[in-house]
C-alpha positions as CSV (number, residue, x, y, z in Angstrom):
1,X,-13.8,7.1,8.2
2,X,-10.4,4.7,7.3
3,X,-12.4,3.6,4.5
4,X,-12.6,6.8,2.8
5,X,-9.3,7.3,3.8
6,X,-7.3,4.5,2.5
7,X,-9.6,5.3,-1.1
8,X,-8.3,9.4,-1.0
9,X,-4.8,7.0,-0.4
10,X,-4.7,4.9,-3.2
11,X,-6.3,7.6,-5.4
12,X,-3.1,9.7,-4.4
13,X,-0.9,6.6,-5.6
14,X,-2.9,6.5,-8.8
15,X,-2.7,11.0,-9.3
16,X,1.6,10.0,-8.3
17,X,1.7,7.2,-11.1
18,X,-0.3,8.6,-13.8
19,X,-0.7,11.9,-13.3
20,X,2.9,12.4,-13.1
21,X,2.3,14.6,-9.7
22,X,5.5,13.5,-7.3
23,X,5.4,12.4,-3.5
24,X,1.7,12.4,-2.9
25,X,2.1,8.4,-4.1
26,X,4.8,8.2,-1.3
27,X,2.9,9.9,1.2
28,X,0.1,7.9,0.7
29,X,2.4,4.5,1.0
30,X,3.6,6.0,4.4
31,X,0.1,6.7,5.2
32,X,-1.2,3.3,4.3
33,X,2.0,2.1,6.6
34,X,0.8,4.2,9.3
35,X,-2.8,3.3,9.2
36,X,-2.0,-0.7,8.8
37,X,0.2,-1.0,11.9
38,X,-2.8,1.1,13.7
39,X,-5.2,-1.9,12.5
40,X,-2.9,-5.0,12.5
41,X,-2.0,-4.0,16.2
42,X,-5.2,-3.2,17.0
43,X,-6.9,-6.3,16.0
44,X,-3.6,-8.5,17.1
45,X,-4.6,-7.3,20.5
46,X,-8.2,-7.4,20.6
47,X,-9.0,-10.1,18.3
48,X,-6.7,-12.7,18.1
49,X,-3.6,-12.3,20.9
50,X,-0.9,-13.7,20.5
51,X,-1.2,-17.4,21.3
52,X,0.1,-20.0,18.9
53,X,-4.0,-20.5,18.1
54,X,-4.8,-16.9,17.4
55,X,-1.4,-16.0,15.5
56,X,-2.3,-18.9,13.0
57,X,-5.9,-17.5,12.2
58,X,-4.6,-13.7,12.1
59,X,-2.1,-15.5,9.3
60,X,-4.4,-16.8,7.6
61,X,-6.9,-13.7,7.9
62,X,-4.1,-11.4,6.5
63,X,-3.6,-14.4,3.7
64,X,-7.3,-13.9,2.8
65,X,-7.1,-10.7,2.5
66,X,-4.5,-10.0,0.4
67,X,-3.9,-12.9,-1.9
68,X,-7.6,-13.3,-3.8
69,X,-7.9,-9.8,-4.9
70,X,-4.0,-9.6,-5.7
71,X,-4.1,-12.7,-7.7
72,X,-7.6,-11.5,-9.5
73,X,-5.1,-8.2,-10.6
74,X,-3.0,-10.4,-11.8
75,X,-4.8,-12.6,-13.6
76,X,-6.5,-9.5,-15.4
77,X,-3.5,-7.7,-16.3
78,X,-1.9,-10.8,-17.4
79,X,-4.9,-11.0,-20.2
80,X,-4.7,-7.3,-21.2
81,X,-0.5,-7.5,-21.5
82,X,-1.8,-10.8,-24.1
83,X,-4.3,-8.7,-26.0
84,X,-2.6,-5.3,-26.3
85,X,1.2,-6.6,-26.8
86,X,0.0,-6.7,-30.6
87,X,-1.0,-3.0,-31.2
88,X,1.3,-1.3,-28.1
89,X,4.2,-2.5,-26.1
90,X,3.0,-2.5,-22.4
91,X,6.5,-1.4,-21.1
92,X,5.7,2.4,-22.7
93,X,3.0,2.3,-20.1
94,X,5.0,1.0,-17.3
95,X,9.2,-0.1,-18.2
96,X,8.1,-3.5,-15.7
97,X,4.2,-4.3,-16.7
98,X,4.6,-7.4,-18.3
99,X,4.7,-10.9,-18.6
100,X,7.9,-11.6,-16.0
101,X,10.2,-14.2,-18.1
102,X,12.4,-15.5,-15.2
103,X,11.5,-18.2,-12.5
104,X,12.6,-15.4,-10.2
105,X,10.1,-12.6,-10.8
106,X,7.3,-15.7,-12.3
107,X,7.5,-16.6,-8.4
108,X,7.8,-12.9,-7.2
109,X,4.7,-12.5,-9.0
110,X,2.3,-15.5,-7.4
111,X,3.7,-15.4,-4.3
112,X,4.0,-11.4,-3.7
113,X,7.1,-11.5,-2.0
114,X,9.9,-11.7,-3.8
115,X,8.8,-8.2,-5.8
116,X,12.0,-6.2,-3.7
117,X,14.4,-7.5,-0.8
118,X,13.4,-5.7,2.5
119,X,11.9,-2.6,0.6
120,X,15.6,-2.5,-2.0
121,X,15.1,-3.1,-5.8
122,X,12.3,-4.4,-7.7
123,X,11.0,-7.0,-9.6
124,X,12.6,-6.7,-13.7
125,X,8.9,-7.4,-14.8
126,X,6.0,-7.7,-13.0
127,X,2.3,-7.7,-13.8
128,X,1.7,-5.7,-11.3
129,X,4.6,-3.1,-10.8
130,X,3.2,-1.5,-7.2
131,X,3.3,-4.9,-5.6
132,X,6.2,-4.3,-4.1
133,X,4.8,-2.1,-1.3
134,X,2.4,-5.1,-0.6
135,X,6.1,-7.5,-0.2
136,X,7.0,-4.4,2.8
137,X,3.8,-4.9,4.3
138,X,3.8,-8.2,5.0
139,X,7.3,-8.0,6.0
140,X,6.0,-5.2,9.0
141,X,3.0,-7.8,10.0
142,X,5.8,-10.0,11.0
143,X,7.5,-7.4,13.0
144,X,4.3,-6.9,14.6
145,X,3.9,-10.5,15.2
146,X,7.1,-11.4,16.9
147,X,7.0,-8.0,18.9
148,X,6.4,-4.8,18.0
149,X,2.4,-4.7,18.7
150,X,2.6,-6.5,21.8
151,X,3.2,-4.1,24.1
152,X,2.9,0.1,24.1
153,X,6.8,-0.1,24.9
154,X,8.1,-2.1,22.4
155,X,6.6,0.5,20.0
156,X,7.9,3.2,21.5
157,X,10.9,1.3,21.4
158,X,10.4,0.6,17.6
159,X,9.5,4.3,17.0
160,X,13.1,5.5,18.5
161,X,15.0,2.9,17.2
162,X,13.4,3.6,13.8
163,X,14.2,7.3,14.2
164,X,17.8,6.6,14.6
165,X,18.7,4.8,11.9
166,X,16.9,6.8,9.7
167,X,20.1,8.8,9.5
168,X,22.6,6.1,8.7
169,X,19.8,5.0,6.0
170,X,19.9,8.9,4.5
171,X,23.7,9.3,4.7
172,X,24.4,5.2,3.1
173,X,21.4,6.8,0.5
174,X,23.3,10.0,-0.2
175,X,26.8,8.1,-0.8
176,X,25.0,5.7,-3.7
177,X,23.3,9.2,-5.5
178,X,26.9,10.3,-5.5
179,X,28.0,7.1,-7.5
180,X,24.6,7.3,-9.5
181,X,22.8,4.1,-7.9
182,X,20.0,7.0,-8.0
183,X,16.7,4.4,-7.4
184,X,18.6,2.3,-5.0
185,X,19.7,6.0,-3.0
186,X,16.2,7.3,-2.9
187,X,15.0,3.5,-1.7
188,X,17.2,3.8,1.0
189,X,14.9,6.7,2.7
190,X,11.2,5.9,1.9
191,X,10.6,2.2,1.1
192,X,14.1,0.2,3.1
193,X,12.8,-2.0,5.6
194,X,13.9,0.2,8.6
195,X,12.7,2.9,7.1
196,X,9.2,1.9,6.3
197,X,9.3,0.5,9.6
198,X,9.0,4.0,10.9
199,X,5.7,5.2,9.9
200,X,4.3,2.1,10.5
201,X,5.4,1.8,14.2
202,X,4.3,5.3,14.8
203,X,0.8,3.2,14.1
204,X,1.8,0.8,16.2
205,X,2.4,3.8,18.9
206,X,-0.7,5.5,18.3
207,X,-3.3,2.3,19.3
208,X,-1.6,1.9,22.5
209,X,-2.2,5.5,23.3
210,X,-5.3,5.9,21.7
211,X,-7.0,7.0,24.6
212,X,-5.0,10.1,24.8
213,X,-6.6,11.6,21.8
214,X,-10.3,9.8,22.0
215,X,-12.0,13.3,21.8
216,X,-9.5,14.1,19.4
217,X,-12.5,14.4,16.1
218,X,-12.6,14.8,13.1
219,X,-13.7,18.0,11.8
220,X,-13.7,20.0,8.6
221,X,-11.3,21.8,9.5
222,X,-8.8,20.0,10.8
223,X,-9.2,17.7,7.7
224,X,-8.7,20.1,5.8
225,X,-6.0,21.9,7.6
226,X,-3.7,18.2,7.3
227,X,-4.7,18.7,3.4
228,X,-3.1,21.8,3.1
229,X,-0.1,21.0,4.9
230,X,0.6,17.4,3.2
231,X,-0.1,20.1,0.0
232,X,2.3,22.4,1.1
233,X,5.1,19.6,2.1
234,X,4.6,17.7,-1.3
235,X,4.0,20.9,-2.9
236,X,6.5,24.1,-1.1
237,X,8.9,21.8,1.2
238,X,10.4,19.2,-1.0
239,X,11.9,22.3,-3.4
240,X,14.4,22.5,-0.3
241,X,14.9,18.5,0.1
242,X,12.9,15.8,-0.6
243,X,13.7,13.5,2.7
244,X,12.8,16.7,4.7
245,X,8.9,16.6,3.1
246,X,8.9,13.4,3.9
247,X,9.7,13.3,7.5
248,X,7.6,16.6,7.9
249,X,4.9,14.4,6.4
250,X,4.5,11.8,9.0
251,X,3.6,14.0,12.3
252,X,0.8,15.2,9.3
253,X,-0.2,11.8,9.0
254,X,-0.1,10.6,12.3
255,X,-2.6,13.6,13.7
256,X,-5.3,12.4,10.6
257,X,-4.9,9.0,11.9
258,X,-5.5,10.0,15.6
259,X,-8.2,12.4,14.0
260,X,-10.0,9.1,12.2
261,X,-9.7,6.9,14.8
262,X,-10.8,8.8,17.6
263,X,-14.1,9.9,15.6
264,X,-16.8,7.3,16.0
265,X,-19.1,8.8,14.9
266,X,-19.8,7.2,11.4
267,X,-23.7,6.3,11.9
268,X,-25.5,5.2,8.7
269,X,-22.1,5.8,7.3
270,X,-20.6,3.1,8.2
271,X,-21.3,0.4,5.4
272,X,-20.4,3.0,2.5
273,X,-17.2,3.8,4.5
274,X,-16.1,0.4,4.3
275,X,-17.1,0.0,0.6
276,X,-14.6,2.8,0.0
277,X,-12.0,0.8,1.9
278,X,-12.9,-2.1,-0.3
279,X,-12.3,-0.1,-3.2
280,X,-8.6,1.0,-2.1
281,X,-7.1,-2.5,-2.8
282,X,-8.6,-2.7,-6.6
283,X,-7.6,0.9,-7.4
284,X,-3.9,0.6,-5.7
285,X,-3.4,-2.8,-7.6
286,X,-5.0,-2.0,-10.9
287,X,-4.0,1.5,-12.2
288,X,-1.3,0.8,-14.6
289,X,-3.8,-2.2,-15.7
290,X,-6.1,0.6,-16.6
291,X,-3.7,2.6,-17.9
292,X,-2.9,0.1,-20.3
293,X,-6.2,-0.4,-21.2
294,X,-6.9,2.9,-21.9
295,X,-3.9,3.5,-24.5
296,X,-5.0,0.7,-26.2
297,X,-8.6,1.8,-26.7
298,X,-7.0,4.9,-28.0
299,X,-5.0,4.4,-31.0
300,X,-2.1,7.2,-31.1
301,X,-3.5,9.1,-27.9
302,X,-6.2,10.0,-30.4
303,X,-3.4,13.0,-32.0
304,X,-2.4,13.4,-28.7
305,X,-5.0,14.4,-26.5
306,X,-5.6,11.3,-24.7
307,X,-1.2,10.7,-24.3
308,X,1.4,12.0,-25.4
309,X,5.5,10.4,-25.9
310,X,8.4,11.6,-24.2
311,X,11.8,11.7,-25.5
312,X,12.4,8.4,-24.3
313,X,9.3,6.8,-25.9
314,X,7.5,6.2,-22.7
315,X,3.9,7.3,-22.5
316,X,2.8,10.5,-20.7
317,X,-0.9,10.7,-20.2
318,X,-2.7,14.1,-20.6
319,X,-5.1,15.4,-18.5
320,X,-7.9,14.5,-20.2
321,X,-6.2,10.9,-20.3
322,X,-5.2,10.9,-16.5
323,X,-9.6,11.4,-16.3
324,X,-10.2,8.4,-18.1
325,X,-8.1,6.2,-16.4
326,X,-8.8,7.2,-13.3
327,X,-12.6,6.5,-14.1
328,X,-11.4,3.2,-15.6
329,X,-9.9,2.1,-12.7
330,X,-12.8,3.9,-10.3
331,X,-15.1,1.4,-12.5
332,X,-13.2,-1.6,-12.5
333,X,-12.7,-1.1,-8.7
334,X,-16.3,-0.7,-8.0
335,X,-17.1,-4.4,-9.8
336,X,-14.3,-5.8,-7.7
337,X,-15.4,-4.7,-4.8
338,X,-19.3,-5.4,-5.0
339,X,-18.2,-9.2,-7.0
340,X,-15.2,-10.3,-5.0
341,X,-14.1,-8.0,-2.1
342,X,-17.5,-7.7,-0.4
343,X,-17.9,-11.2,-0.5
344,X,-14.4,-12.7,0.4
345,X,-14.7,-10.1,3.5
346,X,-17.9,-11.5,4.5
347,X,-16.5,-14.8,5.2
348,X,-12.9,-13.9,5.4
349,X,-12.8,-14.4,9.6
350,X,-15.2,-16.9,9.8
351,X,-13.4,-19.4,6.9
352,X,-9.8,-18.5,8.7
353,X,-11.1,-19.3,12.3
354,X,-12.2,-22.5,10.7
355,X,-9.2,-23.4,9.1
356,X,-6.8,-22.3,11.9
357,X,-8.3,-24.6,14.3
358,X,-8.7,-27.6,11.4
359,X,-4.8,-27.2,11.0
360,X,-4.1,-26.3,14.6
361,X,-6.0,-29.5,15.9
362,X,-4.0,-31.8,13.3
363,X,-0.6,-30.7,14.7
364,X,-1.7,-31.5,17.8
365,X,-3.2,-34.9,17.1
366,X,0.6,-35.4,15.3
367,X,2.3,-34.8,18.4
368,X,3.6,-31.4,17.2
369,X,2.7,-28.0,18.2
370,X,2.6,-25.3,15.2
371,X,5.7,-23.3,14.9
């Protein structure tokens, strides 16, 4: 069920960014933390290993399957910015969807890293403003590379160590609110390197000690039960402090990954669970492109029931809007994933086992092994 789970994920990001609800798009950028440093060290152990070969492949497997579909975001929001810049300025959408102007953030953009230093700042303009979380992520598969998912102690060493400086991050994050650095301050405890490091370790942790919660299922009500409370901790719990929901948050999130990944239970489900992990990507890296999109097929919000202005001239959708672009973006994520995630995946291992040893074999007919 991690397909399904990583769409209700990115549909939270999308409900956080457009539908103006806060922390539920933080909780699910923890929860895609959490369940990615399940998976990467699940499949660095199993698959590949650690070798020089097999580190090689998983880097270009990883490669594979973020770049294509990232660029293919891109790409589409770089024609929509193009054809809508006319008619409506994109930054009332998003104040950094555009075209980015310096070599900096034009690099940021292609290359994916670049969009924020170790989880700190973001890109001035970017054509696609939630890349940054990507930039983390790829950051944490080289933690898990050089050690973290090797062994079940080094990520309970990463979870402790993780859990201690969480404080110095909150109290360094408290001193900049006080001198009004307020996005860098709340940075500091949700999306710093160290920090993000935490839920993803707690991943990391729960693959090497998966066996301890194998009958662990999946039911309704439990489901439903880590609904409620994620609810009541976006919801009831960050009224008292916002850092608190969070780190009530990820025991929440780290029982409905135990919950997923001990039930095996999928059956015929199986291939439409992972066309609803398919769809995740699209809909995490296209919403403010639909967004967009949707604003400019409505000229004036259509007297205001489609969006609205605030007092600083940026766009507020209404709820009727927030439904069509969340069936935009459902749409456009479906093509994507039937015409180019489907078929990328299909040969995604294959091509990279290929090309590791093709690239492997010619350092080694150089006389060098690969770094």
């Amino acid at each position: 069920m991690f397909g399904l789970y990583r769409l209700i994920l990115a549909l939270l990001v999308l409900v956080t960014h457009i539908g103006r609800l806060e922390l539920y798009g933080g909780f699910a950028v923890w929860g895609f933390f959490m369940l990615s440093g399940f998976l990467i060290t699940g499949v660095l152990n199993r698959r590949y290993g650690f070798t020089k070969d097999g580190l090689v492949e998983f880097g270009l497997s990883r490669a594979l399957r973020l770049y294509p579909t990232y660029w293919l975001s891109i790409a589409l929001a770089w024609v929509a910015v193009l054809m809508v810049a006319p008619r409506i300025d994109p930054l009332m959408v998003n104040d950094s969807l555009a075209v980015p102007l310096s070599l900096r953030d034009r690099l940021a953009s292609f290359f994916i890293l670049g969009n924020t230093f170790m989880g700190l700042g973001r890109a001035e303009l970017a054509l696609s403003p939630s890349a940054w979380a990507i930039d983390v992520e790829i950051l944490l598969y080289v933690g898990s590379v050089v050690w973290l998912s090797r062994t079940p102690s080094n990520a309970s060493r990463a979870v402790i160590a993780c859990a201690l400086l969480f404080l110095p991050c909150w109290l360094v994050g408290k001193l900049l609110w006080r001198q009004e650095y307020f996005e860098i301050a709340n940075q500091m405890t949700y999306s710093f390197l160290p920090v993000a490091l935490l839920p993803y370790a707690i991943g990391a942790w729960l693959w090497h000690h998966q066996k301890c919660f194998s009958n662990f299922y999946a039911t309704k009500t439990r489901l439903l039960v880590g609904a409620l409370l994620l609810i009541a901790c976006a919801s009831g719990l960050s009224r008292v402090s916002i850092t608190l929901a969070y780190l009530a948050a990820l025991p929440i999130l780290a029982l409905i990954t135990a919950m997923l990944a001990g039930d095996d239970r999928m059956g015929n489900c199986r291939e439409v669970d992972n066309f609803f992990g398919h769809m995740s990507y699209p809909i995490y890296l296209t919403h403010w492109l639909c967004a967009l999109l949707v604003v400019w097929a409505c000229p004036s919000g259509i007297d205001g029931a489609i969006y609205q202005l605030d007092k600083t001239g940026m766009i507020l959708f209404t709820p009727l809007g927030f439904g069509l672009v969340t069936l935009v973006t459902l749409l456009l994520s479906v093509a994507i994933a039937i015409g180019f995630e489907t078929p990328i995946e299909r040969h995604r291992r294959a091509f990279a086992k290929r090309l590791a040893k093709a690239m492997v074999g010619h350092a080694r007919k150089s006389g060098r092994e690969p770094s």
